[in-house]
PyMOL CGO cylinders between C-alpha atoms (Angstrom):
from pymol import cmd
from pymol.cgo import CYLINDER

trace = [
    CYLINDER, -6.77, -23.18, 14.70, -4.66, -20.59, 16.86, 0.3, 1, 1, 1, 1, 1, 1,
    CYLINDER, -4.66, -20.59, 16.86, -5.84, -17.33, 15.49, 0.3, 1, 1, 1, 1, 1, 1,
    CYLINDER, -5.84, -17.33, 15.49, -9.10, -16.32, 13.68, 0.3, 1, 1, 1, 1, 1, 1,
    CYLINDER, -9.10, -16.32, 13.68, -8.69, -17.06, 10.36, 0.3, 1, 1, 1, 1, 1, 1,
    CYLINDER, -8.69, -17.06, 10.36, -8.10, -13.22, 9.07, 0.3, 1, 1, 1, 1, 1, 1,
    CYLINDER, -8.10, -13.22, 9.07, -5.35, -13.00, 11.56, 0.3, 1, 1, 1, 1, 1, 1,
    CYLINDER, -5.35, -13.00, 11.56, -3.53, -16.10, 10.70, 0.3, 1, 1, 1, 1, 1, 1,
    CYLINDER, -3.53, -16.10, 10.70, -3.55, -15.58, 7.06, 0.3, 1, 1, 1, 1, 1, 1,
    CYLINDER, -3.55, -15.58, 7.06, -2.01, -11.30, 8.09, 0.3, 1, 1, 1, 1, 1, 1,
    CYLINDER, -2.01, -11.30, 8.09, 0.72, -13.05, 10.01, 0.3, 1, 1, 1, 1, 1, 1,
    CYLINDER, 0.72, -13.05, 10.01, 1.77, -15.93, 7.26, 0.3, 1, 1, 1, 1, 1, 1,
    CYLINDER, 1.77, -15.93, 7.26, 1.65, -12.65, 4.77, 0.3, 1, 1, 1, 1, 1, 1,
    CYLINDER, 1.65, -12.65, 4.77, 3.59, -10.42, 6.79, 0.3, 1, 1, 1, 1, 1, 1,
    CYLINDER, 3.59, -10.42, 6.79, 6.30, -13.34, 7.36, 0.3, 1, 1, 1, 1, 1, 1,
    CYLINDER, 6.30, -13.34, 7.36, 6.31, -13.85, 3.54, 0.3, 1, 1, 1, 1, 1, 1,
    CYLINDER, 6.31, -13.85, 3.54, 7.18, -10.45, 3.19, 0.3, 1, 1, 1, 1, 1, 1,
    CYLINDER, 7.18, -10.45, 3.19, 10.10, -10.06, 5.56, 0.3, 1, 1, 1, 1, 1, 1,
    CYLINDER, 10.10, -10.06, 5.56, 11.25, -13.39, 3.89, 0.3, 1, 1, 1, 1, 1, 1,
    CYLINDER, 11.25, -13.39, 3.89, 11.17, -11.48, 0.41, 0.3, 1, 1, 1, 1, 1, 1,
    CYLINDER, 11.17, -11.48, 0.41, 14.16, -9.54, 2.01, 0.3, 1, 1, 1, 1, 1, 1,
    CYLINDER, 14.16, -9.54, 2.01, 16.32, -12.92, 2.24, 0.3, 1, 1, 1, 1, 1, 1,
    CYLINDER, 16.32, -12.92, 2.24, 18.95, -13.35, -0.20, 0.3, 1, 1, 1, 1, 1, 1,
    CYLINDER, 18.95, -13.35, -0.20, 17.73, -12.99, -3.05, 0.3, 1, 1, 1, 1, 1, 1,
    CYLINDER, 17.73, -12.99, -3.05, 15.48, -10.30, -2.82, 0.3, 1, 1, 1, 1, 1, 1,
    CYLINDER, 15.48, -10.30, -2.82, 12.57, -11.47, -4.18, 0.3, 1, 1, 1, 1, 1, 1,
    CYLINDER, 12.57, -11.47, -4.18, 10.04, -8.42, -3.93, 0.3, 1, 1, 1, 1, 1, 1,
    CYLINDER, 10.04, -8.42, -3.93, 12.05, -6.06, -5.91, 0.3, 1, 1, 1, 1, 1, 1,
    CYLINDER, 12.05, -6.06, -5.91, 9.90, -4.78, -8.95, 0.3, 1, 1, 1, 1, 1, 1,
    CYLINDER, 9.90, -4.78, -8.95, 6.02, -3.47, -9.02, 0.3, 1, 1, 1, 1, 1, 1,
    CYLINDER, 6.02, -3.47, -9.02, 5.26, -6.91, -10.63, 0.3, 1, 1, 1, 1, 1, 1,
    CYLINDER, 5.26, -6.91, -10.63, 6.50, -8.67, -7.34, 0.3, 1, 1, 1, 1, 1, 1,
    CYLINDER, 6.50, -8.67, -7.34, 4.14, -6.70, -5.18, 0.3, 1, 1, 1, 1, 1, 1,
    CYLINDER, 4.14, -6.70, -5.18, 1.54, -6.71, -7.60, 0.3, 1, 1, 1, 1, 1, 1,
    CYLINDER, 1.54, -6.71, -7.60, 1.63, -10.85, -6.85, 0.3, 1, 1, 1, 1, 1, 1,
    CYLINDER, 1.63, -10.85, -6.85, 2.00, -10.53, -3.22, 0.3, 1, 1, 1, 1, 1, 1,
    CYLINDER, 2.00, -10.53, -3.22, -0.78, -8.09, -2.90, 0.3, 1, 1, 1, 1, 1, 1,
    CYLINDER, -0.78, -8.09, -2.90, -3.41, -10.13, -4.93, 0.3, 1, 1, 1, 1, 1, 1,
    CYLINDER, -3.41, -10.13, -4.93, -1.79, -13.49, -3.26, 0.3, 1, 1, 1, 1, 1, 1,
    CYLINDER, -1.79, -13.49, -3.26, -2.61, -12.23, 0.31, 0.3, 1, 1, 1, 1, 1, 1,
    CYLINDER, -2.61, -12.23, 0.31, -5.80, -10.76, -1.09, 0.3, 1, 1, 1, 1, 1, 1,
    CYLINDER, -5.80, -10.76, -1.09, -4.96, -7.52, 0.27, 0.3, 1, 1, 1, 1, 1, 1,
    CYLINDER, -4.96, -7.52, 0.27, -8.07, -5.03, -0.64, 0.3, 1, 1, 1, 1, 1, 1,
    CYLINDER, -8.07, -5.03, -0.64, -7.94, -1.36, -1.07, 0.3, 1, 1, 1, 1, 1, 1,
    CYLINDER, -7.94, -1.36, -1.07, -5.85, 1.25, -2.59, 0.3, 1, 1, 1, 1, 1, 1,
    CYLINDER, -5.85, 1.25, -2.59, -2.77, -0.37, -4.51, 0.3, 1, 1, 1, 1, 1, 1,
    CYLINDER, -2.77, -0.37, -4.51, -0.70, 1.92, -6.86, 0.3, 1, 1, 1, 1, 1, 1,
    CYLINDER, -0.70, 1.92, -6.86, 1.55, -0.07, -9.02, 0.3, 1, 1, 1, 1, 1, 1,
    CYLINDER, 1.55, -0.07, -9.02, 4.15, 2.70, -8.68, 0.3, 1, 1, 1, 1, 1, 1,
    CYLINDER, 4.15, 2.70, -8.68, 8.11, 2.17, -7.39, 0.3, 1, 1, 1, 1, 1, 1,
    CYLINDER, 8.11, 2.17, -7.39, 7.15, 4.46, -4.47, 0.3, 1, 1, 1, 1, 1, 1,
    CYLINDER, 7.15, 4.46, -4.47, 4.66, 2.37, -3.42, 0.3, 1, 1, 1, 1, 1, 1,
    CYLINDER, 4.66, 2.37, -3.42, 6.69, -0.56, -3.86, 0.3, 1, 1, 1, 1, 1, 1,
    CYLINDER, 6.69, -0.56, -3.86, 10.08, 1.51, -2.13, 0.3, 1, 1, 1, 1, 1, 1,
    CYLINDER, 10.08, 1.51, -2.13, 7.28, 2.27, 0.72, 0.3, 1, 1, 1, 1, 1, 1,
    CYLINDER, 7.28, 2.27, 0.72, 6.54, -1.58, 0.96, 0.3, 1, 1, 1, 1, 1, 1,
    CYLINDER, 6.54, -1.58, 0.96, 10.23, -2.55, 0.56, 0.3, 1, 1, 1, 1, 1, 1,
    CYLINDER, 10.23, -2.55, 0.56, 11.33, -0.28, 3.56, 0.3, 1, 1, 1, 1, 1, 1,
    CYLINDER, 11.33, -0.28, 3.56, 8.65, -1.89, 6.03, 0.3, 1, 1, 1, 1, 1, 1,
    CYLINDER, 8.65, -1.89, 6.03, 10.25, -4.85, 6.36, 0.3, 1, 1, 1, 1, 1, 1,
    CYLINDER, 10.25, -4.85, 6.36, 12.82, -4.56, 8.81, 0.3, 1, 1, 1, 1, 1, 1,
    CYLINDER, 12.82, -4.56, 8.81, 9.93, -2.99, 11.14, 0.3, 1, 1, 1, 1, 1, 1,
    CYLINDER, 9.93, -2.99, 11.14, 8.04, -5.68, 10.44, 0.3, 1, 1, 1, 1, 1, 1,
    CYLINDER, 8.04, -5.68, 10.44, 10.88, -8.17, 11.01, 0.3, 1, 1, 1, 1, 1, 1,
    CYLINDER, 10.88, -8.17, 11.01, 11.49, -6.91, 14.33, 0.3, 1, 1, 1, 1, 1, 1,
    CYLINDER, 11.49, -6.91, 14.33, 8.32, -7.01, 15.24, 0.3, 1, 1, 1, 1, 1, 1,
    CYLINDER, 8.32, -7.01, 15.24, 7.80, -10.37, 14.49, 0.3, 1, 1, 1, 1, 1, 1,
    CYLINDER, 7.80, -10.37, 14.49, 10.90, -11.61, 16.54, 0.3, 1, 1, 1, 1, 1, 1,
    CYLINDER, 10.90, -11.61, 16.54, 10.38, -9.47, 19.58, 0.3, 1, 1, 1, 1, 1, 1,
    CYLINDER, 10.38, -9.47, 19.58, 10.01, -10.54, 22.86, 0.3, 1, 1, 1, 1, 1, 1,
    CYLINDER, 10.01, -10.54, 22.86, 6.20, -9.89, 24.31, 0.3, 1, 1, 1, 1, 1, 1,
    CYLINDER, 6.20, -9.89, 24.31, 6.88, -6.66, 25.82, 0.3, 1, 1, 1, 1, 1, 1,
    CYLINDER, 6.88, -6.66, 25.82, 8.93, -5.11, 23.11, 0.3, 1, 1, 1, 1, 1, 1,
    CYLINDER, 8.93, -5.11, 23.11, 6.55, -6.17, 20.35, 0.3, 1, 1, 1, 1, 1, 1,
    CYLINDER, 6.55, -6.17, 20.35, 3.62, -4.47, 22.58, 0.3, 1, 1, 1, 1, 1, 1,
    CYLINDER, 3.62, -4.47, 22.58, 5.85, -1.22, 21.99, 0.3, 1, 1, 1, 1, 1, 1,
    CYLINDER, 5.85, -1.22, 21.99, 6.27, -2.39, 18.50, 0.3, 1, 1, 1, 1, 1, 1,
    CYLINDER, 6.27, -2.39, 18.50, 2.50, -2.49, 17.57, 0.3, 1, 1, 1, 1, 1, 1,
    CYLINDER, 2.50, -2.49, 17.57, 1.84, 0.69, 19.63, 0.3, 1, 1, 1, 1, 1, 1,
    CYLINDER, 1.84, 0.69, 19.63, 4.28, 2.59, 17.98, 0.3, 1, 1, 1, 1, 1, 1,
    CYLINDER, 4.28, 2.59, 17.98, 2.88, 1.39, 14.51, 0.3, 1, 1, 1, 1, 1, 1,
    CYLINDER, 2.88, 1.39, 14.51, -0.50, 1.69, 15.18, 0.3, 1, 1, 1, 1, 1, 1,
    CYLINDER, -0.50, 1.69, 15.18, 0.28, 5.81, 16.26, 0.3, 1, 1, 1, 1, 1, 1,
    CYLINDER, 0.28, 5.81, 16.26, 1.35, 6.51, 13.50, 0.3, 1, 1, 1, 1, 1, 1,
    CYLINDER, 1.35, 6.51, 13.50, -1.78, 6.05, 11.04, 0.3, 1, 1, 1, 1, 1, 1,
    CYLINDER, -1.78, 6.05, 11.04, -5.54, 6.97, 11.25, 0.3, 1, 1, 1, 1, 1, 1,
    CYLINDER, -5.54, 6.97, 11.25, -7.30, 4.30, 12.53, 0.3, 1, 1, 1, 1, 1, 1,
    CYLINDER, -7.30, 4.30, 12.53, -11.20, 3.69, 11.11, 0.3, 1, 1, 1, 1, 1, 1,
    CYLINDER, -11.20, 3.69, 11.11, -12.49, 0.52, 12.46, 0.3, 1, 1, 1, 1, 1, 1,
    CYLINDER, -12.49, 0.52, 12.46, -14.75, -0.98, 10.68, 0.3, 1, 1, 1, 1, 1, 1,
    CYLINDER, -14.75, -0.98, 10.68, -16.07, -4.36, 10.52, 0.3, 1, 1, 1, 1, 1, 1,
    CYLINDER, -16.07, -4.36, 10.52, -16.69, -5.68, 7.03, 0.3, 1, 1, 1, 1, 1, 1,
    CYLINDER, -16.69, -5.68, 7.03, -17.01, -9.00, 5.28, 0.3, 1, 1, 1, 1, 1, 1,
    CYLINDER, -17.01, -9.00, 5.28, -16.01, -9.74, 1.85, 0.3, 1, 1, 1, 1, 1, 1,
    CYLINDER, -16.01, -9.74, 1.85, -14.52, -13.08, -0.14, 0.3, 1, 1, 1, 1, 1, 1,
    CYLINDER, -14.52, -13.08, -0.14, -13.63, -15.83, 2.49, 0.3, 1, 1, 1, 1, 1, 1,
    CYLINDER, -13.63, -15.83, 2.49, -13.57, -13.79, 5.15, 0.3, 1, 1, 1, 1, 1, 1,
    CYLINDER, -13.57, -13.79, 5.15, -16.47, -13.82, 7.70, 0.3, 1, 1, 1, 1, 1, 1,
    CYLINDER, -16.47, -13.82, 7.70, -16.91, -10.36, 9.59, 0.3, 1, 1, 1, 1, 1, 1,
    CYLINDER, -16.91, -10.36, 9.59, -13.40, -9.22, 10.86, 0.3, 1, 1, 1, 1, 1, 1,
    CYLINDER, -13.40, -9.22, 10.86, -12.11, -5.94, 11.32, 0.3, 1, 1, 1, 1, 1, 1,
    CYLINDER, -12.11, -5.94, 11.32, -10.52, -3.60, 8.57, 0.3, 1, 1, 1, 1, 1, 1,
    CYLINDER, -10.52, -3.60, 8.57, -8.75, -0.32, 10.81, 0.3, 1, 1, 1, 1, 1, 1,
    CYLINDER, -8.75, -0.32, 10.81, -8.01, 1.64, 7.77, 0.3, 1, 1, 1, 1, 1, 1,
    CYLINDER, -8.01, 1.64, 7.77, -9.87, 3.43, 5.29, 0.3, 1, 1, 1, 1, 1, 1,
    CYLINDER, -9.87, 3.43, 5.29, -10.08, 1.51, 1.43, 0.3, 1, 1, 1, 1, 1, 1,
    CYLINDER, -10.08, 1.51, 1.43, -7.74, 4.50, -0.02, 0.3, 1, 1, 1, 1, 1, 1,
    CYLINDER, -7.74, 4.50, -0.02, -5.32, 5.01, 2.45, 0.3, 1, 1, 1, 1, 1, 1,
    CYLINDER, -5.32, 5.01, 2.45, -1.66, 4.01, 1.47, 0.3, 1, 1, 1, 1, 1, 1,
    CYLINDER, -1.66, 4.01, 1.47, -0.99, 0.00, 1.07, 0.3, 1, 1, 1, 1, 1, 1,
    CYLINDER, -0.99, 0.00, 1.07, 1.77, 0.23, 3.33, 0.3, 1, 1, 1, 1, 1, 1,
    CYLINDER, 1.77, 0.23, 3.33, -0.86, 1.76, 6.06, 0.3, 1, 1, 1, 1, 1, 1,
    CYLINDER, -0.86, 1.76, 6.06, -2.72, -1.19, 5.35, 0.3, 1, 1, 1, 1, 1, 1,
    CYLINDER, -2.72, -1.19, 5.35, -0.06, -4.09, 5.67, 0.3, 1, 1, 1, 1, 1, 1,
    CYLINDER, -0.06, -4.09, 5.67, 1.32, -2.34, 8.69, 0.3, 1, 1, 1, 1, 1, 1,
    CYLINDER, 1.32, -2.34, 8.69, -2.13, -1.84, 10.72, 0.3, 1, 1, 1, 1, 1, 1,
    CYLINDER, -2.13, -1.84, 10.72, -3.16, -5.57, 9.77, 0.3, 1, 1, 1, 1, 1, 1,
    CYLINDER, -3.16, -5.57, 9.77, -0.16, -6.98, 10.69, 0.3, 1, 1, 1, 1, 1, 1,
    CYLINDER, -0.16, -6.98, 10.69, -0.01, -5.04, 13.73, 0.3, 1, 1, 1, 1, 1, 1,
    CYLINDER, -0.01, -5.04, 13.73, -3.95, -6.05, 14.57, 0.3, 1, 1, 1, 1, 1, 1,
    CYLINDER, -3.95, -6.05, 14.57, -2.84, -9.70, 14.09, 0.3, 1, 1, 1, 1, 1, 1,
    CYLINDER, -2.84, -9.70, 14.09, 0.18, -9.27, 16.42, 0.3, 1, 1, 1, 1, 1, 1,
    CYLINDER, 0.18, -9.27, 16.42, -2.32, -8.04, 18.75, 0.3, 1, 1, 1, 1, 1, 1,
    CYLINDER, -2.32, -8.04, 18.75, -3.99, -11.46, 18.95, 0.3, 1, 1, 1, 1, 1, 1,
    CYLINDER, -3.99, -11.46, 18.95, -0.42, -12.93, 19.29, 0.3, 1, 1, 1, 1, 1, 1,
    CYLINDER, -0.42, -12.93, 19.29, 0.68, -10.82, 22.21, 0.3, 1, 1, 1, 1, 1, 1,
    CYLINDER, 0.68, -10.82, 22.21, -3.09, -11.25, 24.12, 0.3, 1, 1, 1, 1, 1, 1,
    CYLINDER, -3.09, -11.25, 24.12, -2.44, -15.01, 23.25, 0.3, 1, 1, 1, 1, 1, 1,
    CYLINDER, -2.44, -15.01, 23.25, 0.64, -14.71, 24.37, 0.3, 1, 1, 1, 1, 1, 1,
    CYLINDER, 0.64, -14.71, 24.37, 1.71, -16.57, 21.41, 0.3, 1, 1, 1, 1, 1, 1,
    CYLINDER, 1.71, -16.57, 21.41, 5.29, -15.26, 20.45, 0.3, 1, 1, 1, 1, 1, 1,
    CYLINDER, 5.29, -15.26, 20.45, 6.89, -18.64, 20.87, 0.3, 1, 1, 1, 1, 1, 1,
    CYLINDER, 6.89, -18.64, 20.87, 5.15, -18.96, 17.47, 0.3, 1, 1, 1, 1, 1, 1,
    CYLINDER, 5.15, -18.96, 17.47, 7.94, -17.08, 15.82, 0.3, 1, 1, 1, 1, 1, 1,
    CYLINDER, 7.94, -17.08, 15.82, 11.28, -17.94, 14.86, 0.3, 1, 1, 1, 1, 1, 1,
    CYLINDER, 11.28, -17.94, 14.86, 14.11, -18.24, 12.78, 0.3, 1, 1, 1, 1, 1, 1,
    CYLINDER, 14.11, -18.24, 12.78, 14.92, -21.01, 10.25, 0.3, 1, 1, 1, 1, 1, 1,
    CYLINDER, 14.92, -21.01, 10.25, 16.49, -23.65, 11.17, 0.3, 1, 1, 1, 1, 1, 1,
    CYLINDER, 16.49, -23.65, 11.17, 19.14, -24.21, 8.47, 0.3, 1, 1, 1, 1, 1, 1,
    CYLINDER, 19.14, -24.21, 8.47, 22.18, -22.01, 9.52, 0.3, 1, 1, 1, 1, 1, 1,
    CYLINDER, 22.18, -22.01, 9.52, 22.66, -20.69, 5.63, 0.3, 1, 1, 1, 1, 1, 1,
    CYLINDER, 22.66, -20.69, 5.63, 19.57, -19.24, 6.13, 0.3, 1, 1, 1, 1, 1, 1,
    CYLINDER, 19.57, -19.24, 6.13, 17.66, -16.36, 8.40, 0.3, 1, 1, 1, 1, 1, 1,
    CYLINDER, 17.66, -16.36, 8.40, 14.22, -16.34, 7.22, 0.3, 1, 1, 1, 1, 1, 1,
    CYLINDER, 14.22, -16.34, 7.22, 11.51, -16.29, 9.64, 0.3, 1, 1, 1, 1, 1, 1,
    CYLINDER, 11.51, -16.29, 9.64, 9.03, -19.22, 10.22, 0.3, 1, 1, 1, 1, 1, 1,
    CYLINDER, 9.03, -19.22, 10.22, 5.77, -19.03, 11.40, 0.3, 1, 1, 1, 1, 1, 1,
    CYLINDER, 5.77, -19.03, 11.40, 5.00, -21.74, 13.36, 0.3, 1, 1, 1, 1, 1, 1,
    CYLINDER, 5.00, -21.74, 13.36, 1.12, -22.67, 13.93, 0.3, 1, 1, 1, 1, 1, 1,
    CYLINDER, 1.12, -22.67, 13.93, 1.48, -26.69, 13.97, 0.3, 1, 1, 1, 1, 1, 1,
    CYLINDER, 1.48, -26.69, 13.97, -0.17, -27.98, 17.50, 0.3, 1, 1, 1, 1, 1, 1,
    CYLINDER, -0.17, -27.98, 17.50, 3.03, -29.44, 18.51, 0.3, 1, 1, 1, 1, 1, 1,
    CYLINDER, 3.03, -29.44, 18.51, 5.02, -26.40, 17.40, 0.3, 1, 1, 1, 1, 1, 1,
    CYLINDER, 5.02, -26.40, 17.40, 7.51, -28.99, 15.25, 0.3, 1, 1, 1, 1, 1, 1,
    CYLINDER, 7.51, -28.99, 15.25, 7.78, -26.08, 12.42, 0.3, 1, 1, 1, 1, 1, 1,
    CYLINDER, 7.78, -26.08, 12.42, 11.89, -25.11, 12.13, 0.3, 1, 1, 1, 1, 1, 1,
    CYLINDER, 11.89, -25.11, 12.13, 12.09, -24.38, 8.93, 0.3, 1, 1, 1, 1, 1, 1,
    CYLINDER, 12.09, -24.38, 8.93, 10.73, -21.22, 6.84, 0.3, 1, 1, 1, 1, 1, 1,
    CYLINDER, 10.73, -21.22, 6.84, 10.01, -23.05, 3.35, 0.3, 1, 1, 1, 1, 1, 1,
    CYLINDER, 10.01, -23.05, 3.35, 10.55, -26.78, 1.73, 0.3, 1, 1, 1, 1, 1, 1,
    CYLINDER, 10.55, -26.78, 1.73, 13.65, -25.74, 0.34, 0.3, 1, 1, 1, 1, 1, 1,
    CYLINDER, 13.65, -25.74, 0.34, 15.27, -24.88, 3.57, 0.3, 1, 1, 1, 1, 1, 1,
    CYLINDER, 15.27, -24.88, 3.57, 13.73, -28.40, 5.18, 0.3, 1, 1, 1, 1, 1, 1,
    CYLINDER, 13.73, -28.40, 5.18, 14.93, -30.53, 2.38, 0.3, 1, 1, 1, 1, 1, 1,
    CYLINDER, 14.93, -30.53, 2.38, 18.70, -28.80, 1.75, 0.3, 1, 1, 1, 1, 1, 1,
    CYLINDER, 18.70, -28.80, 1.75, 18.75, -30.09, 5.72, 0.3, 1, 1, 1, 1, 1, 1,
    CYLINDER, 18.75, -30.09, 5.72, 16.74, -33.63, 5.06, 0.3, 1, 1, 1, 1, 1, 1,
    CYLINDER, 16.74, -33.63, 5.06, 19.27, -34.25, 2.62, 0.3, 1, 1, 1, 1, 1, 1,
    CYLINDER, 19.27, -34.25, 2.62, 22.37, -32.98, 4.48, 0.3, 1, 1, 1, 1, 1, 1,
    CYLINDER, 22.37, -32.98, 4.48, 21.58, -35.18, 7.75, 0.3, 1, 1, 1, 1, 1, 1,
    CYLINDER, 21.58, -35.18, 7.75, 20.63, -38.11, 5.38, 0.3, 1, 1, 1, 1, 1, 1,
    CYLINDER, 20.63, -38.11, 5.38, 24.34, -37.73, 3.64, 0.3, 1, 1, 1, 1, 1, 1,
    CYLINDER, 24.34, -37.73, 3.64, 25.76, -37.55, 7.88, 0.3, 1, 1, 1, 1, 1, 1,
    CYLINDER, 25.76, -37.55, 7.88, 24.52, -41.12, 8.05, 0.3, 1, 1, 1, 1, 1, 1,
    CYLINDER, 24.52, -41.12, 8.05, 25.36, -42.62, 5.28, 0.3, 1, 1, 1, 1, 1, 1,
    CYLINDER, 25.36, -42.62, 5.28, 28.82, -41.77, 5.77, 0.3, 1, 1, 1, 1, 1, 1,
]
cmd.load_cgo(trace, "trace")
């Protein structure tokens, strides 16, 4: 394992939902977040409203550039996110998750949540100086973001699909 277990599972949410901005879209209704909010068992505050959902939908670019800075800009990055909410540490435990640190409080916005913990995991990347462990997909139809935490950092692709359409493709090269 690279990361503690609360951070790696913040990062692989936070690529999923920059990836939901690929084409097609796929986090455009309340439904959508509802599923990606009790997928990444996000806790807290959560709405069900199209503002909160517009509010979640307009993060992702941030987030995206965050996650394919280099080490000194995403330091800026995660400063500049972190500024602008009211941080409440707190160290809780709950579900699978031994004692790990929540910054926000349970009714602030869940936007100000999925910012802060993504921006508390990219803290572990940056001390780890892990960025390496971010990049983007392989397949050249495609510009999704992979999260790569395999030991011998093989990951190039950002989902199965991707992997096979290019399995397939160099497979057809051969035979030919």
């Amino acid at each position: 394992m690279v990361f503690a277990y609360d951070s790696e599972m913040t990062l692989r949410a936070g690529i999923e939902l920059v990836n939901t901005a690929s084409e097609p879209d796929t986090l455009t209704s309340v439904g959508d977040l509802d599923e990606f909010y009790a997928r990444w068992r996000y806790t807290g505050r959560h709405e069900r409203t199209r503002a909160e959902l517009d509010a979640v939908r307009d993060l992702r670019p941030r987030l995206r550039l965050l996650l394919t800075a280099n080490r000194d800009r995403a330091v800026e990055l995660v400063n500049g996110l972190l500024a602008e909410v009211t941080l409440r540490p707190e160290l809780v435990r709950h579900e699978e998750y031994d004692w790990h640190l929540h910054a926000v409080d349970y009714d602030d916005p869940l936007v100000e949540r999925i910012k802060v913990e993504t921006a508390m995991a990219m803290v572990d990347v940056i001390r780890a100086d892990e960025m390496s462990r971010f990049g983007v997909c392989a397949d050249d139809g495609c510009d999704g973001l992979v999260l790569d935490l395999s030991r011998n950092r093989s990951k190039r692709y950002c989902s199965t699909t991707c992997a096979n359409r290019n399995a397939v493709a160099a497979y057809r090269a051969r035979r030919s």
